[in-house]
Every structure is written in structure tokens, then in C-alpha cells.
DRENKOLFI-204049 format. One line per field, with one value per residue: residue in one letter; x, y, z of N, C-alpha, C in turn; residue number from 1. Coordinates in pm, whole numbers. Atoms other than C-alpha are relative to their C-alpha. Last residue first. Layout:
BEGIN
residu = (A	...)
n_c1 = (X	...)
n_c2 = (Y	...)
n_c3 = (Z	...)
ca_c1 = (X	...)
ca_c2 = (Y	...)
ca_c3 = (Z	...)
c_c1 = (X	...)
c_c2 = (Y	...)
c_c3 = (Z	...)
num = (NUM	...)
***
This chain:
BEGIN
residu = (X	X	X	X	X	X	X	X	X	X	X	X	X	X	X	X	X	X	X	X	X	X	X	X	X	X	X	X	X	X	X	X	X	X	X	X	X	X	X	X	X	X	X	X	X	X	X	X	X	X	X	X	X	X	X	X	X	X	X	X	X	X	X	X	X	X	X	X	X	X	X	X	X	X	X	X	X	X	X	X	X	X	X	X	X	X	X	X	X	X	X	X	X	X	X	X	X	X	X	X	X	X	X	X	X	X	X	X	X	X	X	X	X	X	X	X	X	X	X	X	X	X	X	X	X	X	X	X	X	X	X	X	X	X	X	X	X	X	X	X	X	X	X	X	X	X	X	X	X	X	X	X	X	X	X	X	X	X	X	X	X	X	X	X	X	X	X	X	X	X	X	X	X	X	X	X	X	X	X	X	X	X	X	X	X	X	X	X	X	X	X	X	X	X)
n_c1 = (-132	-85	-109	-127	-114	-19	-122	-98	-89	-53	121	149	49	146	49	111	114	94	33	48	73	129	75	137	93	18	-111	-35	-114	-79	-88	-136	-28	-136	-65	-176	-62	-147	-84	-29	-14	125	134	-19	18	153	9	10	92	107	65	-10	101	86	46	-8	136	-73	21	-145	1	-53	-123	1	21	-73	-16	24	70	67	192	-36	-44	21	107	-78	-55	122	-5	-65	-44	126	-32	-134	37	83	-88	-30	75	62	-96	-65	160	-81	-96	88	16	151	83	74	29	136	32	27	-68	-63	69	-33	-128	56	48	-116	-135	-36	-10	-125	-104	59	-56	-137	-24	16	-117	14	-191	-13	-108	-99	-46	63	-43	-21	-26	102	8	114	17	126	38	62	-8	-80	66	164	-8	-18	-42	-153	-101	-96	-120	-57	-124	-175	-28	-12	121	41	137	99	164	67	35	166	-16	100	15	124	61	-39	-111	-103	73	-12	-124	-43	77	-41	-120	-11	38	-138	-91	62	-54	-139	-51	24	-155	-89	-5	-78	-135	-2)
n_c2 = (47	-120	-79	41	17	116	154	-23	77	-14	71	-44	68	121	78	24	59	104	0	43	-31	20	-121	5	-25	113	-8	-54	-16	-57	-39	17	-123	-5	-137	12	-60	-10	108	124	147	18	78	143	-3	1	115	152	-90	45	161	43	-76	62	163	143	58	-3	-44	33	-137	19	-43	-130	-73	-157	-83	-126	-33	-46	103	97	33	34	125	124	73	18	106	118	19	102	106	49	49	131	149	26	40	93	63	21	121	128	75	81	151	-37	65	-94	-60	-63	32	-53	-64	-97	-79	116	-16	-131	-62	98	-61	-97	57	62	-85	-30	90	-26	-181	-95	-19	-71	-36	-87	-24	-148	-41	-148	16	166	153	83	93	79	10	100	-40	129	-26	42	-39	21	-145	-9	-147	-27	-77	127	55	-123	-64	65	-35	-187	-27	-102	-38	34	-74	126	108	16	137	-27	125	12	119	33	-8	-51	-153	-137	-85	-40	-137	-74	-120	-100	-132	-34	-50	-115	-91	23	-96	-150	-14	-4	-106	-125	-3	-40)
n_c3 = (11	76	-57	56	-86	-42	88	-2	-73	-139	-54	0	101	23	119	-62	95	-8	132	64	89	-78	19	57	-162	-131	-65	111	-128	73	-85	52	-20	48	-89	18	138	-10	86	-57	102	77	-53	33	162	-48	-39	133	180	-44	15	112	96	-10	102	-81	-83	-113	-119	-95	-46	-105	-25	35	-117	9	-106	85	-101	128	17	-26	124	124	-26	-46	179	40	-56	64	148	16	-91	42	129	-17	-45	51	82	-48	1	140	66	-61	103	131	-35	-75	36	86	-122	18	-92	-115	-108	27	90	138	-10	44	104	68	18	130	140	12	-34	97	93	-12	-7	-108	-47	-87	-28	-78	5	-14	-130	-53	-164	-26	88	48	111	-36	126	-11	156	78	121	155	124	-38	8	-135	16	-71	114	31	-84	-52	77	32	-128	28	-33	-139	-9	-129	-11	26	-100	-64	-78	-105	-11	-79	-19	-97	25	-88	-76	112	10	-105	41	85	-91	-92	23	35	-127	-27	129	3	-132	14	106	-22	-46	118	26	139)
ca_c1 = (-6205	-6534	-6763	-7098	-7473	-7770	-7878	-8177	-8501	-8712	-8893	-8593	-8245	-8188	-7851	-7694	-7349	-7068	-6757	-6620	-6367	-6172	-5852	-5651	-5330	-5028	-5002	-5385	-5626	-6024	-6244	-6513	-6886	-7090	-7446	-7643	-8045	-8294	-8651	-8957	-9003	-9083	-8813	-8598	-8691	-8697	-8325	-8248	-8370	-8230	-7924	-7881	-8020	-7767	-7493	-7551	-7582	-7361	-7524	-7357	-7593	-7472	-7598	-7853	-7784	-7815	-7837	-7919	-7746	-7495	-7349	-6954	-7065	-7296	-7137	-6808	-7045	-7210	-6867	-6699	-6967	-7008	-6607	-6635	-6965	-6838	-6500	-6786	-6970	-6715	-6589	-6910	-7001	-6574	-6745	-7047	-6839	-6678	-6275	-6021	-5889	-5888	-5470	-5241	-5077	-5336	-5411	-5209	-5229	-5648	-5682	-5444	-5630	-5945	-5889	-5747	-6083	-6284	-6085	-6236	-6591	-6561	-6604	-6900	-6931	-7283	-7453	-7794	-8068	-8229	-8090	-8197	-8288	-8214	-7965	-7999	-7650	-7581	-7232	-7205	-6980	-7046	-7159	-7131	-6732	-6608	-6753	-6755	-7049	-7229	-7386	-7601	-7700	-7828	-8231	-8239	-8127	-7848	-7701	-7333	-7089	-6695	-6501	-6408	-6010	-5980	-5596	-5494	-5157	-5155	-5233	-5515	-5778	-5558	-5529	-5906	-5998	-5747	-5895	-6219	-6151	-5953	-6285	-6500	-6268	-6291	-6634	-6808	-6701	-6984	-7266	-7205	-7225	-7555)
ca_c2 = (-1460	-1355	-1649	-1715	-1691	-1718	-1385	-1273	-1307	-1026	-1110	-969	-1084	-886	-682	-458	-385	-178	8	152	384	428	321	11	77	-67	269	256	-15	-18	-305	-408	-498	-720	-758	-995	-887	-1052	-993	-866	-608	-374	-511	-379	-33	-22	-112	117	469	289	287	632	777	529	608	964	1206	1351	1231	1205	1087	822	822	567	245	-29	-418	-678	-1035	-1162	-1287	-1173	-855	-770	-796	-608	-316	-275	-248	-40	199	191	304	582	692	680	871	1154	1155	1258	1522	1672	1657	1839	2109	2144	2181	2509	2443	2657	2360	2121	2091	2185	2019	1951	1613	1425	1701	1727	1375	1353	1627	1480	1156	1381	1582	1283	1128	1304	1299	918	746	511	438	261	87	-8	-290	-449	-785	-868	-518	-238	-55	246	489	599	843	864	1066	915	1022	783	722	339	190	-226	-241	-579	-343	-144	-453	-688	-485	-556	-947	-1000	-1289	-1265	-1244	-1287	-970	-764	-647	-333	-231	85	167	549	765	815	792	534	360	346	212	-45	-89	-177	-353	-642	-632	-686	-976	-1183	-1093	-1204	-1552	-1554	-1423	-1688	-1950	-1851)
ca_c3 = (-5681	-5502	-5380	-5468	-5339	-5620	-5684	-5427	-5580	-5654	-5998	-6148	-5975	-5689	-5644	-5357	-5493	-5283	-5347	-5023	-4956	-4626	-4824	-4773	-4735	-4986	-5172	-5300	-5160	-5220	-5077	-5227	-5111	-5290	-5113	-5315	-5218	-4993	-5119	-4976	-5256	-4954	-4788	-5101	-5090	-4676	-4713	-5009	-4824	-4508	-4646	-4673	-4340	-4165	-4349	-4240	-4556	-4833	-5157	-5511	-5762	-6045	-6338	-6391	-6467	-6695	-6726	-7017	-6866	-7110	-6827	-6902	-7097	-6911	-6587	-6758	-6909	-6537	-6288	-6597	-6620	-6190	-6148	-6388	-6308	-5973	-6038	-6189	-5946	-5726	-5943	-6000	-5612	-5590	-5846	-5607	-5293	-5468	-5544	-5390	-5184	-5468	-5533	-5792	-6035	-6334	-6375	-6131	-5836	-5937	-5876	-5566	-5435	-5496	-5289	-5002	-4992	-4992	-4693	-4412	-4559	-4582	-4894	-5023	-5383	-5413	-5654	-5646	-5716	-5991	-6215	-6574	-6592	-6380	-6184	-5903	-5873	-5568	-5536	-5137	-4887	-4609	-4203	-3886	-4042	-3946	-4213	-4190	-4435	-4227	-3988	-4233	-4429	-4227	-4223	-4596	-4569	-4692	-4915	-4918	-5170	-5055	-5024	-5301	-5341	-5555	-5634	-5755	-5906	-5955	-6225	-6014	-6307	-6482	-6166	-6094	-6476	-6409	-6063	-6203	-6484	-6257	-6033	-6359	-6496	-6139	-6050	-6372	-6348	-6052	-6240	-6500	-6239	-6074)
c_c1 = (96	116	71	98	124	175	24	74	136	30	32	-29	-141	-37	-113	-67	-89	-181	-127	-110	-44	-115	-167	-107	-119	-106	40	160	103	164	123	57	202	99	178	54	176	84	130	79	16	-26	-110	-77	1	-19	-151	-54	13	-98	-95	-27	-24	-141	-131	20	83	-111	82	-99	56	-71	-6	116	-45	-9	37	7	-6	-112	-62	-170	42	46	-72	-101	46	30	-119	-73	53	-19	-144	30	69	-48	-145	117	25	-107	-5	111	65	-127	12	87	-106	-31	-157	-112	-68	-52	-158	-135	10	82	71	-28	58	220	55	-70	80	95	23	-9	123	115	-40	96	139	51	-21	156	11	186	32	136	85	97	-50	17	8	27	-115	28	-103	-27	-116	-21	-23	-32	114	-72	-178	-102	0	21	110	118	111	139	107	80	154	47	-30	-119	-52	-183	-84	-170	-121	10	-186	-19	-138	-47	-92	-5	134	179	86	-79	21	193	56	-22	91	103	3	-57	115	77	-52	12	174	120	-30	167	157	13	23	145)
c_c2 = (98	-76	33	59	-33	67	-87	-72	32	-127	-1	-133	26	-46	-108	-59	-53	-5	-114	-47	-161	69	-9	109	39	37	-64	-10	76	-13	115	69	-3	113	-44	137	-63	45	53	-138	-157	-91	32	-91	-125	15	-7	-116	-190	-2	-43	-131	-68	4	-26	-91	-105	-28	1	96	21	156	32	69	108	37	124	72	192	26	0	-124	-149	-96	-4	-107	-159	-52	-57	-89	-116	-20	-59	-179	-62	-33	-101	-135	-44	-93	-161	-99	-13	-91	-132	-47	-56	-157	7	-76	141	96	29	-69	102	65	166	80	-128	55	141	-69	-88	71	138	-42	-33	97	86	-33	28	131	96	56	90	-27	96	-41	122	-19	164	8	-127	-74	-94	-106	-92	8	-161	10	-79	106	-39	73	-37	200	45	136	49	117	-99	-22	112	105	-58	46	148	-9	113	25	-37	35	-95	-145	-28	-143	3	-126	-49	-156	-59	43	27	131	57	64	153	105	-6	75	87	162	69	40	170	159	16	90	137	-18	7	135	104	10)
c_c3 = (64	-10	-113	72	-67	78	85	-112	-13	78	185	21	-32	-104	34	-136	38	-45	32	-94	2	-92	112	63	-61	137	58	91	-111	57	-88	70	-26	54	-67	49	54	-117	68	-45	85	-150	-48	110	-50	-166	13	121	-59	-119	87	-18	-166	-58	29	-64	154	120	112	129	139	75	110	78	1	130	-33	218	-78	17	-100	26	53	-102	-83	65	94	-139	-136	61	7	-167	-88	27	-85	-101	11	-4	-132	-42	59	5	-114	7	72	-114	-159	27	82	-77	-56	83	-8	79	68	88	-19	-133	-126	8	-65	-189	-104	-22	-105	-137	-42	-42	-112	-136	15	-12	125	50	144	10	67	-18	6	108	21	177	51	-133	-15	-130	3	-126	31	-156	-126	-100	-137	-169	19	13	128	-52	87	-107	-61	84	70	-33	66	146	44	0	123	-37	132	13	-44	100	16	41	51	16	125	-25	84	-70	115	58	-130	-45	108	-16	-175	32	37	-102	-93	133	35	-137	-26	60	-32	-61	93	90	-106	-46)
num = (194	193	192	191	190	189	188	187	186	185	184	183	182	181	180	179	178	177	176	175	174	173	172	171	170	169	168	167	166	165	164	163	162	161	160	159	158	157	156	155	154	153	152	151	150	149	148	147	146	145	144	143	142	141	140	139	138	137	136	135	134	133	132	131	130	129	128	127	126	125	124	123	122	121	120	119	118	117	116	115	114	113	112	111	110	109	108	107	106	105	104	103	102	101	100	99	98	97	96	95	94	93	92	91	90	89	88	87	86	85	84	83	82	81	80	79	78	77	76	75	74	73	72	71	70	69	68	67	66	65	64	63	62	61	60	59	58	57	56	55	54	53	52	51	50	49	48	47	46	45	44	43	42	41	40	39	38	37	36	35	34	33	32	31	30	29	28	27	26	25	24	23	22	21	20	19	18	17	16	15	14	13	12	11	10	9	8	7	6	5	4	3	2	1)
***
């Protein structure tokens, strides 16, 4: 699907705009080349080294179904919101209840998944929403089972988009990744990321 793949280029560069205005930082997001998966594929092909994530999940529909997922590792989380919260208002999140820093986290993903969903709209002309984002702490493996036994039961391969975050020259242990099925549950058509 060639409109889905001129998408990737303008909706990446969105992305990390959106990113370094919310860091106040220059943010770079790199996506790796699409892939068809197959539901039971997926778990091993998300190169995360952490057994449990810190997850914002967001579900999309329309022209295309599937999820959105902002995965960061527990260790890490923490760090990201500091450097939020030391941009913004100069001090730190360590006094902070874990339900603000959910909030906060949910809120960078609603951030992030907004722009990824306007920008494939607006380049396909493809009707798509989401819902707002909800920020689970869980196993990976717990979590993407939930979507992989959601999509074999549609008995459909899904576009697996997964991105790569990088802030300071070092690429972060965050990632940004798109599970997508074209309605009527066929995978999108295969492409590569600019």
C-alpha cells in the first residue's frame, strides 16, 4: 500500500518534533523496516531487554485496527520524567505519587500516538482514531499476549512498526510500536521505513 508507506517518513519526522518540544531536547525517532507478523512472532521480534514494561496502549480503529504501544522500561521511566519535570519546572519526580507519574506517562503517549494517527490520516486519507492511551505496568509477556490472542482470533497477520527512540546520541530503552490490520483483517501490504 503506497500511500501507507509515504506516511512513515512525515509521521516519524512529527513524532520526534513533538518529542523534542516535550523534552526540550533534540529527539530523534528512527523506525525499523515494516514487517508482517504473525501474532505468536511478535514477542520475540520487540528487541526489549527488560522482562517487565512500562506500557501506554492505546487500541485504533477504522480504515485500519490494531494498537499502539509506548513501551519503556521501569528503570528508565523515572529518568524520562525527571528530565520532563527538570525542563518544565526544575525539580525532579521523586516526591511524586505513582499515579501522577501513570498521568504523566500517558500523557507523552497521547502525545506521541495523536501525532502518529493525525499524520497517517492525513497522508492516506485513511479515517482512523484512538482511544486514549492506558498506561499498564505488567510483564511484556502478559501484555502482548492480551493483543496476540486478539489478533489470532481475527486470524490475521498484523504490520508490526516498531521505532526506535534516541536522545543525546544513545538510543533509549523506549519503544514505540504499531500493530495494524487493514479492516476485514488483512495484514497492510509490507513496506519499508524511510
Amino acid at each position: 500500500m503506497k500511500a501507507l508507506q509515504d506516511a512513515w517518513s512525515p509521521t516519524v519526522r512529527k513524532v520526534s518534533i513533538a518529542l523534542s518540544e516535550l523534552f526540550g531536547m533534540e529527539i530523534y525517532v528512527k523506525p525499523d523496516p515494516l514487517q508482517t507478523v504473525k501474532p505468536e512472532e511478535m514477542i520475540e521480534l520487540l528487541e526489549i531487554d527488560s522482562s517487565t514494561v512500562i506500557s501506554a496502549v492505546s487500541k485504533i480503529s477504522g480504515d485500519f485496527n490494531g494498537y499502539l504501544l509506548l513501551l519503556i522500561s521501569p528503570e528508565y521511566a523515572n529518568e524520562l520524567l525527571d528530565i520532563i519535570f527538570q525542563h518544565y519546572f526544575e525539580n525532579d519526580v521523586i516526591d511524586l505519587s505513582s499515579d501522577i507519574k501513570a498521568d504523566i506517562v500517558k500523557e507523552v503517549a497521547n502525545i506521541v500516538i495523536g501525532n502518529l494517527v493525525s499524520e497517517i490520516c492525513n497522508v492516506t486519507s485513511k479515517k482512523v482514531s484512538y482511544t486514549i492511551p492506558e498506561v499498564v505496568y505488567d510483564f511484556l509477556s502478559a501484555l502482548i499476549d492480551v493483543i496476540c490472542i486478539d489478533l489470532a482470533m481475527k486470524r490475521c497477520d498484523a504490520t508490526m512498526i516498531k521505532m526506535r527512540v534516541t536522545m543525546r546520541n544513545e538510543e533509549l530503552p523506549v519503544r514505540l510500536l504499531i500493530l495494524m490490520v487493514e479492516q476485514g483483517g488483512q495484514g497492510v501490504e509490507a513496506c519499508s521505513c524511510v
